[in-house]
C-alpha positions as CSV (number, residue, x, y, z in Angstrom):
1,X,-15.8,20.4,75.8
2,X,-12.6,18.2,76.1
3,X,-12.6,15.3,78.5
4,X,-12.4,15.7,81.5
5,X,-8.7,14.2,81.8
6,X,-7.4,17.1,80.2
7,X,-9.2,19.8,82.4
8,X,-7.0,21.8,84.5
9,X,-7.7,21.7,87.9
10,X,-6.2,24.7,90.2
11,X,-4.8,24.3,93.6
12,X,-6.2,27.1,95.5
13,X,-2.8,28.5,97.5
14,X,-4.5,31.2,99.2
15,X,-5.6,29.1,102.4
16,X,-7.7,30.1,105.3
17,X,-5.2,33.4,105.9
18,X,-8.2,34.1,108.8
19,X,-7.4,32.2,111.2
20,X,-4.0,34.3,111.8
21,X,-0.4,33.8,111.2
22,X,0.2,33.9,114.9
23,X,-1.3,30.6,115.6
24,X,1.0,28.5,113.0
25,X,3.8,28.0,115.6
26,X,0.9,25.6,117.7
27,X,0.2,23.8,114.7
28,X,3.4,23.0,113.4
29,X,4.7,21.9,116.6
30,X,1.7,20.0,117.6
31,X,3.0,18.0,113.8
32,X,6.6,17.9,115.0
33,X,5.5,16.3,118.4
34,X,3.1,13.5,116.4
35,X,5.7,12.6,113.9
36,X,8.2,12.2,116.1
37,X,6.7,10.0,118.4
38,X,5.0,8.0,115.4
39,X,8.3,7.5,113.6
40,X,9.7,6.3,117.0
41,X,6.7,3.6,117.0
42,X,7.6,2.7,113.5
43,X,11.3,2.4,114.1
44,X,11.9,0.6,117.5
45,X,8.5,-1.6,117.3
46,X,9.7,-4.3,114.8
47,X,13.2,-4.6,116.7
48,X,11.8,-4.5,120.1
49,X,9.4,-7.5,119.5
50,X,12.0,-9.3,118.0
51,X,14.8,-9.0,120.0
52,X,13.0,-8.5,123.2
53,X,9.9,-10.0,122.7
54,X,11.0,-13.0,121.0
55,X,8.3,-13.0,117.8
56,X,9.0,-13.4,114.4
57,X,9.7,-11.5,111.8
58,X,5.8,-12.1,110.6
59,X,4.6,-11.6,113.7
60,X,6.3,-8.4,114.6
61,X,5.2,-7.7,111.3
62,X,1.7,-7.6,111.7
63,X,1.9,-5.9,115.1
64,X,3.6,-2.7,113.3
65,X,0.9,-3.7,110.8
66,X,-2.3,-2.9,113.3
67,X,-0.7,0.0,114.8
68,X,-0.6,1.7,111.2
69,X,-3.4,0.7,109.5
70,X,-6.7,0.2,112.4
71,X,-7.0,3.5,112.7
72,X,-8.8,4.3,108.9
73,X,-11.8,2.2,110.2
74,X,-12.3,5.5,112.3
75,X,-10.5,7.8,110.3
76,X,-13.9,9.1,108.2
77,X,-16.3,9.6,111.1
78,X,-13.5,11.5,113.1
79,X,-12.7,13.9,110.2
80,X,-16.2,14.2,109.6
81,X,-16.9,15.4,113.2
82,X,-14.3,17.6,113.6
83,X,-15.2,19.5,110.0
84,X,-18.2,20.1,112.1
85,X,-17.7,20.4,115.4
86,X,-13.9,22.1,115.4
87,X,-10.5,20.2,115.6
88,X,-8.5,21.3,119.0
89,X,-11.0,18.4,121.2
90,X,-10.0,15.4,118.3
91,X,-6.3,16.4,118.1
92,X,-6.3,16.6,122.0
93,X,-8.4,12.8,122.6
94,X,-6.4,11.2,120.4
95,X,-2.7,12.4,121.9
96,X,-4.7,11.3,124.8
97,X,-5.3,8.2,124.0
98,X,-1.7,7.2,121.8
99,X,-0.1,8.3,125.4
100,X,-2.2,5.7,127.5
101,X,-1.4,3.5,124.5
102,X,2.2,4.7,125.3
103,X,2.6,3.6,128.8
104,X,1.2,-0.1,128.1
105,X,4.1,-0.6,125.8
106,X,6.4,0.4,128.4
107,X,5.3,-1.9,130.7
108,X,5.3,-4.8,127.8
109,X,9.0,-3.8,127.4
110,X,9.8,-3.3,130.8
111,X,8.0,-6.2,132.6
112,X,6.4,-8.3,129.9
113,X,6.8,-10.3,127.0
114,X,3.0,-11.3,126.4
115,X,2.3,-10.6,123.4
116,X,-1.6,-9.9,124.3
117,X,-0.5,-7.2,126.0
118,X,1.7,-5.9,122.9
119,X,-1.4,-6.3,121.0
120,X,-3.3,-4.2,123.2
121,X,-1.1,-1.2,123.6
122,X,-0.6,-1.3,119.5
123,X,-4.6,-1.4,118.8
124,X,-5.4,1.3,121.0
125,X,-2.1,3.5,119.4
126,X,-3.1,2.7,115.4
127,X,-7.4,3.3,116.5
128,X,-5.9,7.1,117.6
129,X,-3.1,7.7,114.9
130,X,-4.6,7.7,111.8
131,X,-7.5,9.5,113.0
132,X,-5.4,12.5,114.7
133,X,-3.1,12.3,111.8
134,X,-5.7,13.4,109.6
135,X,-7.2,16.3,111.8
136,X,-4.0,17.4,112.2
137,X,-3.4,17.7,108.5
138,X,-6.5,19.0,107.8
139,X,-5.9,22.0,110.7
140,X,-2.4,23.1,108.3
141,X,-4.3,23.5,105.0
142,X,-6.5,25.5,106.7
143,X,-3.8,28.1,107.8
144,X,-2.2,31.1,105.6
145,X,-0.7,30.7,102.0
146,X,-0.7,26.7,101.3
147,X,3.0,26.3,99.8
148,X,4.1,27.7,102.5
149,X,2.3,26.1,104.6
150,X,2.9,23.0,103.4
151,X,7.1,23.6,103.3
152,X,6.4,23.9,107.1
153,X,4.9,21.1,107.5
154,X,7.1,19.0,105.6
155,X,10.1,20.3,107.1
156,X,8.4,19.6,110.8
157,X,7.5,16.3,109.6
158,X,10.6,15.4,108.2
159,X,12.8,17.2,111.3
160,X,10.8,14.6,113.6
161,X,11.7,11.7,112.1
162,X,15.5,12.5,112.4
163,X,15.2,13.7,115.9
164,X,13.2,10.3,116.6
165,X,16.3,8.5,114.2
166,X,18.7,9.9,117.0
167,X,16.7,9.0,120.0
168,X,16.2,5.5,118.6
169,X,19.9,5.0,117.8
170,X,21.3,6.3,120.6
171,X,19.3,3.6,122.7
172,X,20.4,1.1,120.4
173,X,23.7,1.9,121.0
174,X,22.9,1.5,124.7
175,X,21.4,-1.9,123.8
176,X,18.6,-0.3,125.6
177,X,16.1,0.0,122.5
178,X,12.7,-0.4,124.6
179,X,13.5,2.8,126.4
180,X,12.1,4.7,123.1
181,X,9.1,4.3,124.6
182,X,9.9,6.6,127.3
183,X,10.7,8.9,125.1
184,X,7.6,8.6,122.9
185,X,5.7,9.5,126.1
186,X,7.6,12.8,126.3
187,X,6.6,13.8,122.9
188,X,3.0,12.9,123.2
189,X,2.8,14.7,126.5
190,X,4.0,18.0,124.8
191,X,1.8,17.3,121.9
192,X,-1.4,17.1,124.6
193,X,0.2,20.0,126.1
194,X,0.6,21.9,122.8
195,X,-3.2,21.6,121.8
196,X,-5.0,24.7,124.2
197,X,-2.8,26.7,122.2
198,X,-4.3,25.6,118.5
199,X,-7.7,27.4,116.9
200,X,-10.1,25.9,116.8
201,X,-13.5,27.0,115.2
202,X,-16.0,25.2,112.8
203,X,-14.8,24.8,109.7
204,X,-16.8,24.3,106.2
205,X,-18.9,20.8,106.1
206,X,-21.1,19.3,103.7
207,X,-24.8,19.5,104.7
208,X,-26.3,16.4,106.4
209,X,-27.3,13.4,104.3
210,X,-28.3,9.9,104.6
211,X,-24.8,8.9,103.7
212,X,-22.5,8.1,106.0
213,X,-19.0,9.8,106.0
214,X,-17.5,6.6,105.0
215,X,-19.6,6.3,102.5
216,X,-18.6,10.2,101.0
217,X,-14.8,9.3,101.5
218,X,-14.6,6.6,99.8
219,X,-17.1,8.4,97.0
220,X,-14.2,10.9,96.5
221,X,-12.2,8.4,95.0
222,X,-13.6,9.2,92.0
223,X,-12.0,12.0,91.9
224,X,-8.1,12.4,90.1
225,X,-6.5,14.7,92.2
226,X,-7.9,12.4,95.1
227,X,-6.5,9.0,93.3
228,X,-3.1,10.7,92.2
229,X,-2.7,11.6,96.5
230,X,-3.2,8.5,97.2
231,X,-1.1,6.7,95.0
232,X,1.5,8.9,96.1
233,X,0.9,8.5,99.8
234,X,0.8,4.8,99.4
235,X,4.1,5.0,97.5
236,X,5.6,7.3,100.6
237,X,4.5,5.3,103.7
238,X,6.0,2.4,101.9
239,X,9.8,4.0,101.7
240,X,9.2,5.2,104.7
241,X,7.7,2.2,106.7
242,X,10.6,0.1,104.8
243,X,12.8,2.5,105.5
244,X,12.2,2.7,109.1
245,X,11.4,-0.4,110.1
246,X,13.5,-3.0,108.3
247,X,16.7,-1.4,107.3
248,X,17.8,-2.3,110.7
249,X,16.7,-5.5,110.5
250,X,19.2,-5.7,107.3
251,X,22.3,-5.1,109.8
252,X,21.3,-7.5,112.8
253,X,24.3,-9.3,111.8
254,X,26.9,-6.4,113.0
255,X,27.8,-5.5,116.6
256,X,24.7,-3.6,117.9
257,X,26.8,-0.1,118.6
258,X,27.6,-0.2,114.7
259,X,23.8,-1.1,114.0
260,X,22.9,2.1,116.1
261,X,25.5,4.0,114.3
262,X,24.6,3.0,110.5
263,X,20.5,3.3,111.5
264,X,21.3,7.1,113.1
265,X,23.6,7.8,109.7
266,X,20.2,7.0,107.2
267,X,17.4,8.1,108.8
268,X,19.2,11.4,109.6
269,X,20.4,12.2,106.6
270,X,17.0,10.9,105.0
271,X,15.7,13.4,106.8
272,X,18.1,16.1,106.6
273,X,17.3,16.6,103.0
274,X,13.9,16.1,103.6
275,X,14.2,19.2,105.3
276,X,16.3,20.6,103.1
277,X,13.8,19.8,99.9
278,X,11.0,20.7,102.4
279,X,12.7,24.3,103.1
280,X,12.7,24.7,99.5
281,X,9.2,23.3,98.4
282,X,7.3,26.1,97.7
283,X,9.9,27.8,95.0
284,X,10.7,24.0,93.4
285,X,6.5,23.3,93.0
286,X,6.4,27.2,91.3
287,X,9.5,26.5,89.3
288,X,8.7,22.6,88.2
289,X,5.1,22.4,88.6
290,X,3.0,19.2,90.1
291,X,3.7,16.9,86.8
292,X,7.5,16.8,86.9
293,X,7.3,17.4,90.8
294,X,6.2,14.1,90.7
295,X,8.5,12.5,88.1
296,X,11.2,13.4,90.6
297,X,9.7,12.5,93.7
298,X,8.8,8.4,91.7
299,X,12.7,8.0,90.8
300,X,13.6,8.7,93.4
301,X,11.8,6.8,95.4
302,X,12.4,4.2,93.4
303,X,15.6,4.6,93.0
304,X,16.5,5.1,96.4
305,X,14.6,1.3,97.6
306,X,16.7,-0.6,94.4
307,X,20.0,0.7,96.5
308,X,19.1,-1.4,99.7
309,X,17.7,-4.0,97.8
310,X,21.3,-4.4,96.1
311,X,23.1,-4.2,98.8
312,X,21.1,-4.0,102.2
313,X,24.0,-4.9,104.1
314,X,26.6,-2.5,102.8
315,X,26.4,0.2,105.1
316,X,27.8,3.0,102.5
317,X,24.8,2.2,100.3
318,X,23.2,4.0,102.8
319,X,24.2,7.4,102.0
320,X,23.0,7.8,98.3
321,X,19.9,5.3,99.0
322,X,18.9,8.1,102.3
323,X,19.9,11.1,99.9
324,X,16.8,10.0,97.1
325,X,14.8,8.9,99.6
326,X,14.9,12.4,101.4
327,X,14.2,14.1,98.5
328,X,11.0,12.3,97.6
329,X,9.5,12.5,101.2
330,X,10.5,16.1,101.2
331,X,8.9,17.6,98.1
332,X,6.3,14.2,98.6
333,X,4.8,15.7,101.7
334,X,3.3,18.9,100.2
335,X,2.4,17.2,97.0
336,X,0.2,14.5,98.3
337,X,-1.8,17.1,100.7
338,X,-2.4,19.9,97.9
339,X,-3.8,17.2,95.4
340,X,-6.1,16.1,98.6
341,X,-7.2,19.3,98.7
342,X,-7.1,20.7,95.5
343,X,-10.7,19.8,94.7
344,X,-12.1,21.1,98.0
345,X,-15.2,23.4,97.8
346,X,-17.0,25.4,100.5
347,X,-19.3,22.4,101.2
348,X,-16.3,19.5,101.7
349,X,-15.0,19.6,104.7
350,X,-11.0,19.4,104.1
351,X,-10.4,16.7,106.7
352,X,-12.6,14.1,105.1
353,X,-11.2,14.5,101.8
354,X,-7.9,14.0,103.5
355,X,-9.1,10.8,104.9
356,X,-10.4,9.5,101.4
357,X,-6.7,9.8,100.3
358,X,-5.6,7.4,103.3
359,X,-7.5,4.3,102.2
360,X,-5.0,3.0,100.3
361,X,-1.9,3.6,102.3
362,X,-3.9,2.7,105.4
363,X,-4.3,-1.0,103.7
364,X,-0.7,-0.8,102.0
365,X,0.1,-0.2,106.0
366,X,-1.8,-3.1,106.6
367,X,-0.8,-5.3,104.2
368,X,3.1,-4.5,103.9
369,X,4.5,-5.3,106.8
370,X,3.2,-8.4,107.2
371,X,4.0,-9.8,103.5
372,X,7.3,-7.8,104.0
373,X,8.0,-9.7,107.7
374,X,7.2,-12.9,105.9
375,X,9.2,-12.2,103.0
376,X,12.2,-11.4,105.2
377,X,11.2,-14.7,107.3
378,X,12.5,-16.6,104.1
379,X,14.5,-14.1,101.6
380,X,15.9,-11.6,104.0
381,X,15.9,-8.1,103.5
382,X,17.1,-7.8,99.8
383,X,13.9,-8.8,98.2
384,X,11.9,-6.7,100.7
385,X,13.4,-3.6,99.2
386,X,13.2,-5.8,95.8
387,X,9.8,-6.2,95.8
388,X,9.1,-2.4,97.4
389,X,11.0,-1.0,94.5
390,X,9.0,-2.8,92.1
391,X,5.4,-2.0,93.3
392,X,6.7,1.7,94.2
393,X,7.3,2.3,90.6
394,X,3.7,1.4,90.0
395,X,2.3,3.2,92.2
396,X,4.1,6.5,91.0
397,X,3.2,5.8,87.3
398,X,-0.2,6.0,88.8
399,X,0.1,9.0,90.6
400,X,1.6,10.8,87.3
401,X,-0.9,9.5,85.0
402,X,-4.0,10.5,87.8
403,X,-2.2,14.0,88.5
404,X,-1.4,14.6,84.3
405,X,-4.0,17.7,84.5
406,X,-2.9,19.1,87.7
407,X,-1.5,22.3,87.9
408,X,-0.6,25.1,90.8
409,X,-1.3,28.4,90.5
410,X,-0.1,29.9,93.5
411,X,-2.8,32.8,93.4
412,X,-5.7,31.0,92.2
413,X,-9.4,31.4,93.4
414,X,-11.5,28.7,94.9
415,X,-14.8,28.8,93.1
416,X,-11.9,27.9,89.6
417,X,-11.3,24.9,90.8
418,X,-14.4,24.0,92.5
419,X,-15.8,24.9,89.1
420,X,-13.2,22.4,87.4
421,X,-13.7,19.8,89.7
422,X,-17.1,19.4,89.3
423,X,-16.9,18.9,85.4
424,X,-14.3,16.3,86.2
């Protein structure tokens, strides 16, 4: 028998089709509310704490820093629990809990400068995120054919984030940039709101052990397909953290309605081919396969940080550097979720094995912003997106290499590549 690097593993497209087409409408817009209030977070936080709050840029750094990457340390235990026990009552505590989250940071940027406070409001919102991130995930791969699927929930992701770009610039614009706050309670709100509506059922779970579900996570990181999603999730939360979060810092210099207008003209169009790319996902993954889908989606990540790092304050080099960017998160969305899942058998619960592929962007989450902020501190923003581009293209080299076996079948049975799997 060959080794197993060259096995092929198959990505079972078929999906749970039981639990009804009728109930996808819940589910993607319970994604649509998340996303947008997380990209909100992402994008105002930095600017907020250093404008209004007065930190630095390490300081502000490592507040965006806890609110992305705290929540892994319950990320396993939650997913475990809810591959047990059902998903609608995690997805539901956690928008909960990111809303009460919510309403301290208004009152930080409303009343208060502390930055205990600030710290506060930012734990408790990264302890629920990841957590309700992942269940949330987990509930899509569950539903009807999996490209498909996965196209939906890229383009809902992707259509957040430029809806939450437009928000955020507008208030800019307004030099009234703490009010996105407000407007993250809205979304959480409809996102609690939303949850009654979602199935929920027990789904497959391993059988009790002695090991804990940390423990089983982080096992799966044995596994390629489970290595290859997670070098391309680390890969993708760093564009779009960078993206996000200190391309407006690159602009501080210019009058603050220009700043609003140049941070609303790359995040949406950013976005708008992400939705674009997501619209078209399931035909491009068909036509190209998971290999060279992943070629594309490391240049042009790549690609797409070296333009900022050039030229971060050159607001034209925003177009093209949004443009590759978009494309990567678009087609990057599906790919990183069908190589979590691609190993899953009817013992795994799917949200765990979700979870073991956020280790690593949960500490490049941790870790990024804060050597990032302190970069900026002394370099400014050029060798931020230096640097990102740099360790990006690692990353994806990674994610290739880990992925070389991979392939989609968009009909294929389970038990093939549980069968696969467990020879690799």
């Amino acid at each position: 028998m060959r080794r197993a690097s060259w096995l092929q593993v198959a990505v079972d497209c078929r999906g749970g089709a039981e639990i009804g087409a009728a109930l996808s409408l819940p589910l993607i817009a319970g994604v649509f509310t998340l996303f947008a209030a997380d990209a909100m977070f992402q994008i105002a936080l930095p600017t907020v704490l250093v404008a209004g709050a007065g930190m630095t840029g390490a300081q502000a750094g490592t507040m965006l820093a806890i609110g992305m990457g705290v929540g892994i340390l319950l990320a396993a235990p939650v997913a475990d629990w809810s591959d047990r026990h059902g998903r609608r009552k995690v997805v539901a505590i956690g928008g909960l809990t990111m809303l009460c989250a919510t309403v301290l940071m208004v009152t930080a940027g409303v009343g208060s400068s502390s930055i205990a406070l600030w710290l506060i409001a930012v734990t408790i919102f990264g302890l629920a995120r990841t957590p309700t991130t992942v269940v949330l995930l987990a509930y899509v791969t569950e539903h009807g054919d999996k490209l498909r699927m996965q196209s939906f929930n890229s383009v809902s992701q992707r259509g957040a984030v430029g809806v939450a770009a437009g928000v955020v610039a507008l208030l800019t614009a307004l030099s009234a940039v703490w009010a996105v706050f407000i407007a993250m309670l809205l979304f959480l709100v409809a996102m609690v709101l939303t949850t009654p509506r979602m199935p929920d059922r027990r789904v497959a779970a391993p059988p009790r052990t002695k090991r804990t579900s940390t423990w089983r996570a982080l096992a799966m990181l044995r596994e390629r397909p489970i290595v290859a999603s997670s070098a391309l999730n680390t890969g993708m939360v760093m564009v779009v953290l960078l993206g996000n979060a200190f391309y407006p810092l690159g602009l501080v210099g210019l009058p603050p309605a220009e700043v609003g207008l140049w941070v609303l003209v790359f995040l949406v169009t950013r976005d708008a081919v992400s939705v674009c790319a997501g619209l078209s996902f399931r035909r491009l993954i068909l036509r190209l396969g998971m290999r060279a889908s992943l070629i594309v989606i490391g240049c042009c990540s790549v690609a797409g940080l070296a333009l900022l790092a050039f030229a971060p304050a050159v607001p034209l080099m925003a177009i093209p550097a949004a443009m590759l960017q978009g494309v990567a998160n678009g087609l990057g969305i599906g790919c990183t979720n069908l190589l979590a899942t691609s190993g899953a058998t009817s013992t795994e619960g799917r949200a765990l094995r979700i979870t073991a592929t956020q280790y690593f962007s949960a500490a490049g989450a941790l870790i990024t912003p804060i050597v990032f902020g302190a970069l900026f501190d002394v370099s400014g923003v050029g060798i931020v997106f230096g640097i990102a581009a740099l360790l990006c293209a690692v990353l994806m080299t990674v994610a290739v290499q880990q992925a070389w076996a991979v392939t989609v079948r968009p009909h294929a049975g389970a038990p093939a590549a549980d069968e696969t799997q467990r020879r690799a």
